[in-house]
Each structure stands twice: as C-alpha cells, then as structure tokens.
Biopython code that builds the backbone (N, CA, C, O; Angstrom):
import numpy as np
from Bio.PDB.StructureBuilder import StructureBuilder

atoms = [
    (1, "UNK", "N", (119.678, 104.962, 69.710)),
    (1, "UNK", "CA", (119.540, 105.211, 71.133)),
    (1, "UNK", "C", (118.150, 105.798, 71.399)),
    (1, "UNK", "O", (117.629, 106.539, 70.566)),
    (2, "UNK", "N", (117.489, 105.450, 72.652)),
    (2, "UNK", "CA", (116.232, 105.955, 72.772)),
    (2, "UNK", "C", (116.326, 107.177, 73.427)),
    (2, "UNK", "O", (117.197, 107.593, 74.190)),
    (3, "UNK", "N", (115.225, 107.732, 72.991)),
    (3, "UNK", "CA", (115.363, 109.401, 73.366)),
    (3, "UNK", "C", (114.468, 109.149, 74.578)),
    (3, "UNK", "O", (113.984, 108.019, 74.640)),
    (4, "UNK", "N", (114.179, 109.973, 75.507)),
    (4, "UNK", "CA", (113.534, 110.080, 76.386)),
    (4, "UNK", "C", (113.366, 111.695, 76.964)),
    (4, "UNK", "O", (114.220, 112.381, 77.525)),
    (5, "UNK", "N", (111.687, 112.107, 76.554)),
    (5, "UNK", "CA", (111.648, 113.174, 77.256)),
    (5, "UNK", "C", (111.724, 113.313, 78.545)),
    (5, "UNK", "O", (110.787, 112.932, 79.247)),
    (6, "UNK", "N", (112.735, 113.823, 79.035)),
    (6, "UNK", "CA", (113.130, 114.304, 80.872)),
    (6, "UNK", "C", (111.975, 114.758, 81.595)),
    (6, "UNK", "O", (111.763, 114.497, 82.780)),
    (7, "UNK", "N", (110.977, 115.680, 80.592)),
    (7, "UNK", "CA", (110.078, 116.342, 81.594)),
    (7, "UNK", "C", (108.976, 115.668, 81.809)),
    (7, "UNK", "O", (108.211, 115.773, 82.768)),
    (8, "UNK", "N", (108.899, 114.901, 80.808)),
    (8, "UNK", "CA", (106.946, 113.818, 80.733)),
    (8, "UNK", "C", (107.771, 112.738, 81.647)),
    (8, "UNK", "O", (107.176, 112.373, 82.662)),
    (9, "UNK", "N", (109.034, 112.196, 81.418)),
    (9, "UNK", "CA", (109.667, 111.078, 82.335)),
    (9, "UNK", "C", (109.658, 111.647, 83.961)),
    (9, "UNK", "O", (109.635, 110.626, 84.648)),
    (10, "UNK", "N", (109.664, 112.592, 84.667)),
    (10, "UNK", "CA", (109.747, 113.451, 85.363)),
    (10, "UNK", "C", (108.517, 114.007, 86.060)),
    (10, "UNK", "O", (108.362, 114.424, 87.208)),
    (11, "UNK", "N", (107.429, 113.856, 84.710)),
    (11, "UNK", "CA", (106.352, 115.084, 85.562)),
    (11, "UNK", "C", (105.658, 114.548, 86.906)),
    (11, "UNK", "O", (105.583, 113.471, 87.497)),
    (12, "UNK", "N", (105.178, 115.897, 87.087)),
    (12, "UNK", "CA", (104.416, 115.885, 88.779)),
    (12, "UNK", "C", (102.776, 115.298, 88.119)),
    (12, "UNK", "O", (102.279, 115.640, 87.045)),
    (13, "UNK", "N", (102.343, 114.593, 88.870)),
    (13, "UNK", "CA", (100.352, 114.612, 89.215)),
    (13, "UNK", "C", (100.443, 116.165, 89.235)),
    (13, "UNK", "O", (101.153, 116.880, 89.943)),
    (14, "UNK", "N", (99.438, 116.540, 88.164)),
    (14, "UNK", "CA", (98.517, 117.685, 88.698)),
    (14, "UNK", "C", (98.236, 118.252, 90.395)),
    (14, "UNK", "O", (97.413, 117.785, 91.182)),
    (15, "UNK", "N", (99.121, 119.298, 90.616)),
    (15, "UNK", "CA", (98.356, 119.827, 91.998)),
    (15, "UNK", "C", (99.388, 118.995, 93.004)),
    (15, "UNK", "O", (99.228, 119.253, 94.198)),
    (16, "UNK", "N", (100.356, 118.096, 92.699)),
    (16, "UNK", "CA", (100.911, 117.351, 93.754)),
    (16, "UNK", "C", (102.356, 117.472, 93.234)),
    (16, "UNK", "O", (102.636, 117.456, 92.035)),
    (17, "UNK", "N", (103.183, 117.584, 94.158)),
    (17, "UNK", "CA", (104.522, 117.569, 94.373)),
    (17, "UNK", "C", (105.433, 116.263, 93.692)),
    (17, "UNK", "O", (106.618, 116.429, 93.404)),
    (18, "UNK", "N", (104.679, 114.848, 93.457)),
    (18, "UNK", "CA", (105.317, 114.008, 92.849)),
    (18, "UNK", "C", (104.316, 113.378, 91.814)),
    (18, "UNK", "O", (103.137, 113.688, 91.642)),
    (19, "UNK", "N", (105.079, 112.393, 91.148)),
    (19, "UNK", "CA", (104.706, 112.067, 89.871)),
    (19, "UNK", "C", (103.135, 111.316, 89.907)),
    (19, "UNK", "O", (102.473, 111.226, 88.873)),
    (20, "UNK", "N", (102.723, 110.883, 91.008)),
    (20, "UNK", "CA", (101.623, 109.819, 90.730)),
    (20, "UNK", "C", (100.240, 110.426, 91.815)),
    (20, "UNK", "O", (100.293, 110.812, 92.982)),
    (21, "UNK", "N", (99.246, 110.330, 91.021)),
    (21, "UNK", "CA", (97.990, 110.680, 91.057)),
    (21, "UNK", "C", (97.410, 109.755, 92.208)),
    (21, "UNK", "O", (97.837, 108.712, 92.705)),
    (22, "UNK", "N", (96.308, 110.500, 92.443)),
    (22, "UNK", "CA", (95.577, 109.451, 93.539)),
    (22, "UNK", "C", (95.277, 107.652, 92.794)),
    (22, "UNK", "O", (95.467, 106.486, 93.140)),
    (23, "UNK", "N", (94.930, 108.116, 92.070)),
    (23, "UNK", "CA", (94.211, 106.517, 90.909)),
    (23, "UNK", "C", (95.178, 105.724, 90.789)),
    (23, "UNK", "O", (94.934, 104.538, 91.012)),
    (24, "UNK", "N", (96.807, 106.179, 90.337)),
    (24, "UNK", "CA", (97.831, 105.665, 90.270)),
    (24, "UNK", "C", (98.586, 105.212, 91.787)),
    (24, "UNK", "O", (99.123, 104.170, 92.161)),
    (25, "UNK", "N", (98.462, 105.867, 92.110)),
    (25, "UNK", "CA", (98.834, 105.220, 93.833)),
    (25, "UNK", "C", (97.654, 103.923, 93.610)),
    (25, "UNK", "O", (97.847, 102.795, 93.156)),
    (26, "UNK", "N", (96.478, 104.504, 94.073)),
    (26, "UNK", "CA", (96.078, 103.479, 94.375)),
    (26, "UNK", "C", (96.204, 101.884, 93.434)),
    (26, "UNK", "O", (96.447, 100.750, 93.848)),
    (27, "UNK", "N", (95.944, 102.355, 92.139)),
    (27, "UNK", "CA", (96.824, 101.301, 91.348)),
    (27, "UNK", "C", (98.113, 100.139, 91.883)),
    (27, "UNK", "O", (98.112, 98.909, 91.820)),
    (28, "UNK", "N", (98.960, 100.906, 92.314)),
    (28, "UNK", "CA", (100.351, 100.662, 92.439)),
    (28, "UNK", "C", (100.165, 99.905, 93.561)),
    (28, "UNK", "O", (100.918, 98.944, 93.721)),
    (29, "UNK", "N", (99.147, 100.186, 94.535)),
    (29, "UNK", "CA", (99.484, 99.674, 95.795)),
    (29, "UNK", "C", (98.267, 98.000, 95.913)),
    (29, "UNK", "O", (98.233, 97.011, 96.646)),
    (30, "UNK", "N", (97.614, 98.411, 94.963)),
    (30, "UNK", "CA", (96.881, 97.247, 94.694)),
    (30, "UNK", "C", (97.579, 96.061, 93.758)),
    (30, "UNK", "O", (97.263, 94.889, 93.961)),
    (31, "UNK", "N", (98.644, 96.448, 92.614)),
    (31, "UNK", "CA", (99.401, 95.650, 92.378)),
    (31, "UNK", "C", (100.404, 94.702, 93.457)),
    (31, "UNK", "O", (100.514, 93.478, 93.371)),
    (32, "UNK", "N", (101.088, 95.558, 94.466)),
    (32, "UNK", "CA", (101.830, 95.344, 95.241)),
    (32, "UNK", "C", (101.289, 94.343, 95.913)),
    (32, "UNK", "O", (102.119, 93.460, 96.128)),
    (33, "UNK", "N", (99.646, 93.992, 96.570)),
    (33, "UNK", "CA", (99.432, 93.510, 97.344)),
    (33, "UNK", "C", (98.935, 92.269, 96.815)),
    (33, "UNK", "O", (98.581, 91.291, 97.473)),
    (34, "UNK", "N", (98.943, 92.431, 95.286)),
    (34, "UNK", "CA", (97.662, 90.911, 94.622)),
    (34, "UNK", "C", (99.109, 90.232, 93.738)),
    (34, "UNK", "O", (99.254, 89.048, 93.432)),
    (35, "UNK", "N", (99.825, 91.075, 93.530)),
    (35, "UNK", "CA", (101.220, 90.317, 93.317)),
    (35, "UNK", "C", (101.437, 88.990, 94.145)),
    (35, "UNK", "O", (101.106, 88.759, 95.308)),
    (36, "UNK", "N", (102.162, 88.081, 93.119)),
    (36, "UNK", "CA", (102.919, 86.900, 93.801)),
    (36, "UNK", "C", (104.251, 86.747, 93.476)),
    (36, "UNK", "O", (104.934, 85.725, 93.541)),
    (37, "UNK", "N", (104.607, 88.043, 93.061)),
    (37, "UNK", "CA", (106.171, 87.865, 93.155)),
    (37, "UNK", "C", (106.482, 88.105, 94.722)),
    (37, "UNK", "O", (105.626, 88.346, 95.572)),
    (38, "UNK", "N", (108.263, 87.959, 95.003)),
    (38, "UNK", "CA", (108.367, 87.280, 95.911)),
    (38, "UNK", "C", (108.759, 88.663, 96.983)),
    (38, "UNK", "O", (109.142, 88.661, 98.153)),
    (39, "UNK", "N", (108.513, 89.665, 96.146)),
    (39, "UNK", "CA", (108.571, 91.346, 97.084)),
    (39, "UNK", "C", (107.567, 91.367, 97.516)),
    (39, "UNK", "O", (107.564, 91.877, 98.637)),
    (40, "UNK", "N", (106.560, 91.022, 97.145)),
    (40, "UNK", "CA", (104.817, 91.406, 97.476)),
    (40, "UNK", "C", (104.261, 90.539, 98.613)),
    (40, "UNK", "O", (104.614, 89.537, 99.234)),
    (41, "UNK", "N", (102.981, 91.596, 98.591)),
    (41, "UNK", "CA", (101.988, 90.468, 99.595)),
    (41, "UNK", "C", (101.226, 89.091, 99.019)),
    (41, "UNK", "O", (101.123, 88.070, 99.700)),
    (42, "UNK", "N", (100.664, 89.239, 97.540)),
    (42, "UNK", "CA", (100.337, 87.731, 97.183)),
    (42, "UNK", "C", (98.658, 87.706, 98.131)),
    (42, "UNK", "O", (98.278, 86.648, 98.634)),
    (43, "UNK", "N", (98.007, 88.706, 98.222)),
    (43, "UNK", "CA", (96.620, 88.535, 98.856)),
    (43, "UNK", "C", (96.059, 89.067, 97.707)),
    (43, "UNK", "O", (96.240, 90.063, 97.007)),
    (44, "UNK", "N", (95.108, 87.822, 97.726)),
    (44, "UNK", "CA", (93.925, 88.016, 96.434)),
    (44, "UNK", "C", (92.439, 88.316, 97.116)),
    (44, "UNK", "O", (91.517, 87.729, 97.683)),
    (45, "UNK", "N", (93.007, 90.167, 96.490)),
    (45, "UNK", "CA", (91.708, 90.933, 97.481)),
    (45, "UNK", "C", (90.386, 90.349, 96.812)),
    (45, "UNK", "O", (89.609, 89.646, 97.458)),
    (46, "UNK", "N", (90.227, 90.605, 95.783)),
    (46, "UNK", "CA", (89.087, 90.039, 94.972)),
    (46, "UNK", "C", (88.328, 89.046, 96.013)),
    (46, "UNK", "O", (87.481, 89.228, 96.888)),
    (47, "UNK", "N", (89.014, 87.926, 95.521)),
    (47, "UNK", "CA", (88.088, 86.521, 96.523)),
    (47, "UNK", "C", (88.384, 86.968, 97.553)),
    (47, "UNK", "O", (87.224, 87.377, 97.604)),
    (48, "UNK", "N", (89.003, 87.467, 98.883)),
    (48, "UNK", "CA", (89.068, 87.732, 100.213)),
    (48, "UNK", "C", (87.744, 88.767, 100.559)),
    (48, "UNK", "O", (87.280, 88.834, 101.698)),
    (49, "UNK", "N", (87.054, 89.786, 99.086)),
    (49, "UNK", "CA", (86.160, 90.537, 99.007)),
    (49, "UNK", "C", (85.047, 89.629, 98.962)),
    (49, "UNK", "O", (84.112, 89.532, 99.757)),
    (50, "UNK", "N", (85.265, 89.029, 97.995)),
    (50, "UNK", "CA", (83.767, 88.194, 97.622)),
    (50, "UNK", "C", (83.696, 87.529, 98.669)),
    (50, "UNK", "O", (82.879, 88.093, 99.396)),
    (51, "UNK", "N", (84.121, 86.594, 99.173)),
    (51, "UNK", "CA", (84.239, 85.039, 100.726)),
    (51, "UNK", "C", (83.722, 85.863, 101.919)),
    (51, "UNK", "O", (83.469, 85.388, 103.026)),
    (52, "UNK", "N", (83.558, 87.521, 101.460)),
    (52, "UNK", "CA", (83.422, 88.615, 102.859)),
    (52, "UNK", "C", (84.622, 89.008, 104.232)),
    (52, "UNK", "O", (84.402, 89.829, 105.122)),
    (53, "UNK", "N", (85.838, 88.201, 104.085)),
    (53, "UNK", "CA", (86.976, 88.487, 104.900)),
    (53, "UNK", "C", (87.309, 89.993, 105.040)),
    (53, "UNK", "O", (87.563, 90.636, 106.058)),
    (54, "UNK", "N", (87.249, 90.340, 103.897)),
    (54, "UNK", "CA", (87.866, 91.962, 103.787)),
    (54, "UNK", "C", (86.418, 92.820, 104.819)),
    (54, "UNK", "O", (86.647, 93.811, 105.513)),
    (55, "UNK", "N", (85.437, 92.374, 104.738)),
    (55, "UNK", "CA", (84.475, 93.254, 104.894)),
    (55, "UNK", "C", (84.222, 92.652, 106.639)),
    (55, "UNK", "O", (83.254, 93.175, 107.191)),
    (56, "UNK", "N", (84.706, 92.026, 107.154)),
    (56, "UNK", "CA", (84.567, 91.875, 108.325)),
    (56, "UNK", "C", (85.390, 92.713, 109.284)),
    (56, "UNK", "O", (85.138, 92.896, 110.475)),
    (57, "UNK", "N", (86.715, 93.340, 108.384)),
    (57, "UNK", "CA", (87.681, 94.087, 108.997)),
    (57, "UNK", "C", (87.597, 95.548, 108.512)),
    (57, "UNK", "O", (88.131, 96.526, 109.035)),
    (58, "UNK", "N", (86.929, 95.511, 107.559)),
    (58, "UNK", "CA", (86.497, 97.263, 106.953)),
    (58, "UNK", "C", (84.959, 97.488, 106.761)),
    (58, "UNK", "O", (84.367, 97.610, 105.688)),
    (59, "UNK", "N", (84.362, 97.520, 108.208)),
    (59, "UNK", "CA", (82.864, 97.548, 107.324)),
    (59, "UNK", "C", (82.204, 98.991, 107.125)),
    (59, "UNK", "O", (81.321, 99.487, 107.825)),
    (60, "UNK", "N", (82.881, 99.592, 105.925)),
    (60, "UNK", "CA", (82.553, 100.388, 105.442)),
    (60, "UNK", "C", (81.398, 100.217, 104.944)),
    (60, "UNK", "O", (80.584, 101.130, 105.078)),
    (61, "UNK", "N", (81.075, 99.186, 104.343)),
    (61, "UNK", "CA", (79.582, 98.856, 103.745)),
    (61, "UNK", "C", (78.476, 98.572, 104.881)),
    (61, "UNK", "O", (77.331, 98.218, 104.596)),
    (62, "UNK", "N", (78.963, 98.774, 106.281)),
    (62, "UNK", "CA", (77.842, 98.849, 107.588)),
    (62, "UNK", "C", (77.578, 100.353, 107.926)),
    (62, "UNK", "O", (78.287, 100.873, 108.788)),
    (63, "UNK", "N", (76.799, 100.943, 107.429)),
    (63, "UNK", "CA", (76.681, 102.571, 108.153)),
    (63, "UNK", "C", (77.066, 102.695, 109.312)),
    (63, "UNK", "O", (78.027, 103.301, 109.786)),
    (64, "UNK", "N", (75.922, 101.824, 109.964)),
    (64, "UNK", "CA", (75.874, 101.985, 111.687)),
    (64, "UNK", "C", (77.211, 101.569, 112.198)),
    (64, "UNK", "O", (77.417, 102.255, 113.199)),
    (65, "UNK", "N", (78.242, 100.748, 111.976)),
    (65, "UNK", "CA", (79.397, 100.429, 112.305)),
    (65, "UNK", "C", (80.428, 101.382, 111.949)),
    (65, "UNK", "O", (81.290, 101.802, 112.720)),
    (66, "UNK", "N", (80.204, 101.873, 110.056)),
    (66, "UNK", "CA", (81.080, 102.901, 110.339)),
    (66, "UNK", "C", (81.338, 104.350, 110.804)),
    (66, "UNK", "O", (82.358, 105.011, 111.002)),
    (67, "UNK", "N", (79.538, 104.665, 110.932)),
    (67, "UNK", "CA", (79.105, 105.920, 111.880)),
    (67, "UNK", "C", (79.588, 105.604, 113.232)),
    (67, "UNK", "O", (79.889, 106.650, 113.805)),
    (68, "UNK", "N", (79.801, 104.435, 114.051)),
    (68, "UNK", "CA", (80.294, 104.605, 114.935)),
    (68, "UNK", "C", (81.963, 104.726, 115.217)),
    (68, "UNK", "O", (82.329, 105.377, 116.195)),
    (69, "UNK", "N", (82.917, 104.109, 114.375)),
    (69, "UNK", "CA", (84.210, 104.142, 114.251)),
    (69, "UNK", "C", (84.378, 105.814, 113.876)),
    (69, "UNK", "O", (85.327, 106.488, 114.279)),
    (70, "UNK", "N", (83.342, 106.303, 113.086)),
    (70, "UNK", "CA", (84.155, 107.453, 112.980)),
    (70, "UNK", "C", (83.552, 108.559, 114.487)),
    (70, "UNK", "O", (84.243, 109.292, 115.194)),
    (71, "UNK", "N", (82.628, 108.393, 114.532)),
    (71, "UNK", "CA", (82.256, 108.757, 115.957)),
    (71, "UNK", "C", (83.208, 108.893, 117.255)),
    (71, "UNK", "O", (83.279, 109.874, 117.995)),
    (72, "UNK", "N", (83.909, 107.707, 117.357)),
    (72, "UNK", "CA", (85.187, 107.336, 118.478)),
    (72, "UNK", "C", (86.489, 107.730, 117.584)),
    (72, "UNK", "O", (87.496, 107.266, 118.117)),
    (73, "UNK", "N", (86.779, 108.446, 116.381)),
    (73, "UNK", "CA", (87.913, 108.751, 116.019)),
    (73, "UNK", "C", (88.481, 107.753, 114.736)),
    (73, "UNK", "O", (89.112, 108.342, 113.858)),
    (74, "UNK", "N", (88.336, 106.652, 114.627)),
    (74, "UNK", "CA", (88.937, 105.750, 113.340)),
    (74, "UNK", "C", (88.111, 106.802, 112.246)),
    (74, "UNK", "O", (86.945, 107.093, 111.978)),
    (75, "UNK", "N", (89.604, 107.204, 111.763)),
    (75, "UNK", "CA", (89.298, 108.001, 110.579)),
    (75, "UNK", "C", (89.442, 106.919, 109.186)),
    (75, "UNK", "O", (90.042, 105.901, 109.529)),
    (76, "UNK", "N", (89.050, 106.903, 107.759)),
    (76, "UNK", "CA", (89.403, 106.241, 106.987)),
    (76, "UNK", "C", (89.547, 107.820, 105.717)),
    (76, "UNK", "O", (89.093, 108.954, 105.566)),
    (77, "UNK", "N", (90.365, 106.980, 105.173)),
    (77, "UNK", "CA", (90.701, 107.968, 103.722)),
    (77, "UNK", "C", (92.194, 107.782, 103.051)),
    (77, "UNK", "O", (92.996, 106.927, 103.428)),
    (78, "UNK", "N", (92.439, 108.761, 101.954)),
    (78, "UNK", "CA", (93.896, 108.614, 101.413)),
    (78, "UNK", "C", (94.572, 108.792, 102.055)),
    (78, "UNK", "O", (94.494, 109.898, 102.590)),
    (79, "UNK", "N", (95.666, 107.915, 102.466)),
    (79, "UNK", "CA", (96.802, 108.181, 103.285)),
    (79, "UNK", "C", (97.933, 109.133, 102.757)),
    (79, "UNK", "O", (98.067, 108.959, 101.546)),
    (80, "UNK", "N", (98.562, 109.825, 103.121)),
    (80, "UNK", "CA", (99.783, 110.338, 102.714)),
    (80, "UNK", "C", (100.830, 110.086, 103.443)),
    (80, "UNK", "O", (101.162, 110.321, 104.605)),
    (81, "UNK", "N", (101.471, 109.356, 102.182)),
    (81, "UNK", "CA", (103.082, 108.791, 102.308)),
    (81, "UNK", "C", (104.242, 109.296, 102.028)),
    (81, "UNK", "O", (104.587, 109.480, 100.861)),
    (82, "UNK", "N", (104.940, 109.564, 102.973)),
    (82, "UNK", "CA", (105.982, 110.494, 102.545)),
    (82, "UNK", "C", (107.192, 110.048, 101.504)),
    (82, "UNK", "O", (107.549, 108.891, 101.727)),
    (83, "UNK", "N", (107.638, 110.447, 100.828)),
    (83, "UNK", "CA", (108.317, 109.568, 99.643)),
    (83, "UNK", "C", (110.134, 109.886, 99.840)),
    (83, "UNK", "O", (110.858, 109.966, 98.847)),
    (84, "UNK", "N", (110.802, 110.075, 101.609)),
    (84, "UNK", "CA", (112.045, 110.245, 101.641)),
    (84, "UNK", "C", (113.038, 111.654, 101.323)),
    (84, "UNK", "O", (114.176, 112.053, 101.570)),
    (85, "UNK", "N", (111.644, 112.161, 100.518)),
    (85, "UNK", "CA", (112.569, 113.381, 100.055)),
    (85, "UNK", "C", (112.589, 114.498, 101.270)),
    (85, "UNK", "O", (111.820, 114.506, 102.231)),
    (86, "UNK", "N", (113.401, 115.218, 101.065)),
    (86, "UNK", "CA", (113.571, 116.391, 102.124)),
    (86, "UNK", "C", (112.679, 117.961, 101.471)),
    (86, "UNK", "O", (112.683, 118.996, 102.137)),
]
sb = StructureBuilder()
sb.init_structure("model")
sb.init_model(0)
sb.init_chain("A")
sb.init_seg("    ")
for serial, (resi, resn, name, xyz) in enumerate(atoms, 1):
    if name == "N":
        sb.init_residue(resn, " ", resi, " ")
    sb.init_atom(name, np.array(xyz, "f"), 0.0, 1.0, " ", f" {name:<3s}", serial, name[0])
structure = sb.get_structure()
C-alpha cells in the first residue's frame, strides 16, 4: 500500500493559505487554457502570441497604451481566486 505523507500532500505555498504558489497557479491555468481535452479551452497561446492576436487585446508591450489604461483605472496583475472555502 502506498504511504502518503498527509502534510507535504496537504501543504500550504509559503505565506499563503492554500497549497499553490503564484508560478503554480499560473502554471495550472496555462495548462487549462492550451489543453485540448474536452474540459479546457484548447487556445494555443503561443501562436495566438507570435500571429500578434494576444497582443492586440493586452498591449502590455505598448507603454503609451498601457500608461493610459492604467491612467483611466484598467488595473492588470495576479488575480485572487477564491477557492470555496469558508
């Protein structure tokens, strides 16, 4: 039978209340979306990056565009997701 430590199976991210780190989120959520199984989104950020699609809707890589979004309020950064628990 396999043993399984409870507490490493269990542990928190450093500094955070649940198990997964900023890197790992973001991981997870980049799987989710380049996935083609049939739960997922199935968008292949890569080429949608390179073809420039992605960058027409995030132009973070425009100063002057994104000095002005944040100027009028569009904030960008890590989101926090609440994970159900009470």
């Amino acid at each position: 039978m396999l043993s399984l430590d409870k507490h490493a199976m269990f542990a928190r991210a450093e500094g955070h209340s649940h198990p997964f780190s900023a890197i790992i989120r973001i991981k997870l959520l980049m799987d989710i979306i380049d996935s083609d199984h049939a739960t997922c989104c199935s968008l292949k950020l890569r080429t949608m990056t390179t073809d420039e699609r992605i960058m027409s809707f995030f132009p973070l890589h425009d100063y002057d565009k994104r000095d002005e979004l944040m100027r009028v309020g569009h904030v960008y950064g890590v989101w926090c997701i609440g994970h159900g628990g009470s």
